[in-house]
N, C-alpha and C positions, 0 to 999 in steps of 0.2 A: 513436209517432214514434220514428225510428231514434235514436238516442244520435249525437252527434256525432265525428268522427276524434278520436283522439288519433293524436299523431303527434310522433315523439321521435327527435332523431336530433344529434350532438356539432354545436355550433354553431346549432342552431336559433334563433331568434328569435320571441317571443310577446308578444302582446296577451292580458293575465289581468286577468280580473274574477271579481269573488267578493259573492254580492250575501246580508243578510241575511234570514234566517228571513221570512216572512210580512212582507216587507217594513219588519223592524225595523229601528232604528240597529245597526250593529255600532261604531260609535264614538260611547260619550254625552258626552264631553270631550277634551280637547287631553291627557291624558293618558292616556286609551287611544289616541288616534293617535303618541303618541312610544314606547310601547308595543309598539304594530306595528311601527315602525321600527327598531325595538331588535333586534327577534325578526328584523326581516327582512334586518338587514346580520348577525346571525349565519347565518342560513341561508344568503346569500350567500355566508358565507366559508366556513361546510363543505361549500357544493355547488359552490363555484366556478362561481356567479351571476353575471352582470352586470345592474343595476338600470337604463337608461339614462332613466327615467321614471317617474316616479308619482303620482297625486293621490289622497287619503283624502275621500271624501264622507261622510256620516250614514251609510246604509245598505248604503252600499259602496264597495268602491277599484276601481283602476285601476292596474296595473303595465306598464310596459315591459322587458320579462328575455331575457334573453342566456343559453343553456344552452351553455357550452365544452365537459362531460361529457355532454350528452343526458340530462339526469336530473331533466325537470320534475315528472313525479309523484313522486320521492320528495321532491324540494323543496316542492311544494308541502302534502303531506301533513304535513309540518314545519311550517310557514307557518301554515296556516288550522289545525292541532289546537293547536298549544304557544298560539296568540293565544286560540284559544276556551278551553283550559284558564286561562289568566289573567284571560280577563274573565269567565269561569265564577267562578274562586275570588275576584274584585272586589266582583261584584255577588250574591254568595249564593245562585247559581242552578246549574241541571244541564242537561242535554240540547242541542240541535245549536244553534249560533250561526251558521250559514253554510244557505242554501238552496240542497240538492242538491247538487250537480257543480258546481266551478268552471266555467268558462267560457275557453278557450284558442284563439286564432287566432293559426294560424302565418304570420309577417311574413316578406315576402321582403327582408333587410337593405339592400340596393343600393337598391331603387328605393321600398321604401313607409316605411322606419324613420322617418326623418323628417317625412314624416305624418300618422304614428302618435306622434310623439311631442308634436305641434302637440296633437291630438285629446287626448290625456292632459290636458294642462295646461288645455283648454280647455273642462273639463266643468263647471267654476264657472258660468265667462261663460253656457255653454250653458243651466243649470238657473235662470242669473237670482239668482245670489246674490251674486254681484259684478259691477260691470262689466266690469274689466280683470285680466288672472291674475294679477298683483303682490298683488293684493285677499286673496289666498285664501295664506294661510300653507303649510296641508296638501297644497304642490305640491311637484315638483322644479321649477317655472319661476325663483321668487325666487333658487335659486341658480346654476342654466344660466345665467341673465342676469346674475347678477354681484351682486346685492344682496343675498346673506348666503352662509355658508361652507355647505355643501354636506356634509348629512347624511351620515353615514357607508356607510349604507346605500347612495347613487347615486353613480354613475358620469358624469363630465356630459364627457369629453377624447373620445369617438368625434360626439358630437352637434356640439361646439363644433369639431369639427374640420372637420366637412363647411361648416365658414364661413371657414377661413381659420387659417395657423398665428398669426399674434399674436391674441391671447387676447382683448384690449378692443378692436378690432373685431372679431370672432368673436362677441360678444358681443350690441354691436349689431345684427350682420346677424340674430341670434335673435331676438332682439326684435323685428325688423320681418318677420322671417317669421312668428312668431306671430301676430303683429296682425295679418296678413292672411289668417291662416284665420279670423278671426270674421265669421261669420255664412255661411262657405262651409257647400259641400252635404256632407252627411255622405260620406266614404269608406268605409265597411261597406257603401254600395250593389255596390261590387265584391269585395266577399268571395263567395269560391266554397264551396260547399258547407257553409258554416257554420262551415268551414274556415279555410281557406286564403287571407292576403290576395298575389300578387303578380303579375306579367306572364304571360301565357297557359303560354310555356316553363316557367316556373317550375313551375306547376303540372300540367306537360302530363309532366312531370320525375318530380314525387313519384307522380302516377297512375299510370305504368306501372311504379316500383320497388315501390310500396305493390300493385299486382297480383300482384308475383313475390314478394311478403314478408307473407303474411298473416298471420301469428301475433300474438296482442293478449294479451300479458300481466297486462294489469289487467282485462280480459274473463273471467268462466267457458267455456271451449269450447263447452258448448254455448248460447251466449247469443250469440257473437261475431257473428254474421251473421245474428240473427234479425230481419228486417224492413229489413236495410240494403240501398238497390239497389245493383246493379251500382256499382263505383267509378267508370267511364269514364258511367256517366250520369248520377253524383252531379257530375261537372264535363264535362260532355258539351260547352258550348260553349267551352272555354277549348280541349281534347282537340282538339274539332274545325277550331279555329283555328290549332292550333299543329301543324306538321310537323315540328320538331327534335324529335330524339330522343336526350340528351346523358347518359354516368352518374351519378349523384348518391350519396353516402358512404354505404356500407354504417352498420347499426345503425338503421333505420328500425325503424318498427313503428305499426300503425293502431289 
């Protein structure tokens, strides 16, 4: 099976999941999860990060990230080694605490962030561990919502904005939008190519710059395109829905 896009470009916005080994816990206590947070508001501040989301399950997270410099793989290669080196030197053990390749879908900001950021917070509810997000400590919801100070690691002033400048109604209107993605239908159903979550343009966008920009950096050349189709038929129906054809910021790469 083809390896999935990376795709990196200043201002990008991602859906990152990183799930453990053989389906182990990468989190056995509340102090490997503040652990991670520690590690991940520093990586934030030398990669000039933005966190606007995040829940720590057992086995695995869920981030909501903002790249200003276009520099998720080296962020993340920070992120997931410095965390596995600590809970390596924790728990008296050696070898990979993460399975495979992170997991990266690029979010079109304007129209899907704030569904993606419902979806974050609501992976508790979803797995049946709690009923309601407030339940689940290891989110950013308790503090978007206003019931505790806000990790250093997240960002909650672009989320809370899309509700209104004063704060404590901004507040509530979050709350009753979350509550009403429970039990809605997953949105990964419109994810393009394993990719890419946003409006046909969107992606009708990155398809034609990512044709005129093939070079893959964290690829060996000769691996980059062994067994990947064509990119217009890896999103063939969004391509073929959308007739704009608008430029999008140089510094791309697949």
């Amino acid at each position: 099976m083809a390896r999935p896009l990376r795709i990196e470009y200043p201002g990008a916005v991602y859906h990152l999941t990183s799930r453990g080994n053989e389906k182990k816990p990468v989190f056995k206590d509340d102090a490997d999860r503040e652990a991670f947070l520690r590690i991940l508001a520093h990586v934030n501040k030398r990669y000039h990060w933005i966190c606007h989301a995040y829940c720590l399950m057992d086995n695995h997270y869920h981030l909501l990230v903002e790249t200003p410099d276009g520099n998720l793989a080296l962020g993340m290669r920070q992120l997931n080694g410095v965390y596995t080196q600590a809970f390596n030197k924790r728990y008296n053990r050696t070898g990979h605490l993460f399975q495979g390749r992170y997991k990266a879908i690029l979010i079109q900001k304007d129209s899907h962030l704030l569904e993606v950021c419902r979806y974050v917070v609501l992976n508790p509810v979803r797995a049946r561990m709690v009923e309601l997000p407030e339940g689940w400590k290891w989110s950013s919801y308790r503090a978007t919502s206003g019931k505790t100070t806000p990790h250093p690691c997240l960002t909650i002033d672009w989320v809370l904005g899309q509700f209104g400048k004063k704060r404590d109604k901004a507040r509530g209107e979050y709350r009753q939008f979350v509550k009403w993605g429970i039990g809605k239908d997953s949105l990964w159903n419109e994810v393009k190519g394993q990719t890419l979550l946003g409006e046909d343009d969107f992606v009708s966008n990155l398809v034609d710059h990512l044709s005129r920009h093939k070079e893959v950096p964290e690829i060996p050349k000769s691996q980059r395109y062994a067994s990947r189709p064509n990119l217009a038929v890896l999103f063939s129906d969004a391509v073929q829905r959308d007739k704009k054809r608008e430029p999008i910021g140089s510094g791309l790469y697949c």
